[in-house]
N, C-alpha and C positions, 0 to 999 in steps of 0.2 A: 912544484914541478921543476925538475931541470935541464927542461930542452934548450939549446944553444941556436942562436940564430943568428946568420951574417950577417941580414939585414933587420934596421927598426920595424920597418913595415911587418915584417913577419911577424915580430917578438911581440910588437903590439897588437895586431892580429889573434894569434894565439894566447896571449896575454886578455883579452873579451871573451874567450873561451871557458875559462876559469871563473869570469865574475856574473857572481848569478842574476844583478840587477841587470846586465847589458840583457838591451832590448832583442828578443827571436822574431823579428820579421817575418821569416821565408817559412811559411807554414804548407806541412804536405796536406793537397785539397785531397786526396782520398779520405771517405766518411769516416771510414772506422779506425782511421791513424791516431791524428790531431798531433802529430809530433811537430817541433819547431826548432827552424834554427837559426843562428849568428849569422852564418857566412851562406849564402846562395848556393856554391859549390858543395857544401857539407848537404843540403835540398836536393844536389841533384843526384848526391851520390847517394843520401838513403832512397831515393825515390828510383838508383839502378839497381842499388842491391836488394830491395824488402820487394818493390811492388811489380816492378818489373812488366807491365804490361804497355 
């Protein structure tokens, strides 16, 4: 990947994105999803755009 970032926070952030061991906490409770993710933010955002209820 070569996104450029100002800040570490970011880089290392998006840098957990990539690595497939970093642990998916934020799982969507909708039954029939089961999708998971790194960051809470990236949760809320599938959970505005797929489910939407």
């Amino acid at each position: 990947c070569s996104r450029v970032f100002d800040r570490s926070w970011n880089l290392k952030s998006h840098v957990a994105t990539h690595d497939r061991h970093h642990p998916k906490p934020h799982v969507c409770p909708h039954r029939s999803c089961g999708r998971a993710f790194r960051r809470k933010h990236d949760l809320k955002r599938h959970r505005d755009s797929i489910h939407q209820d």
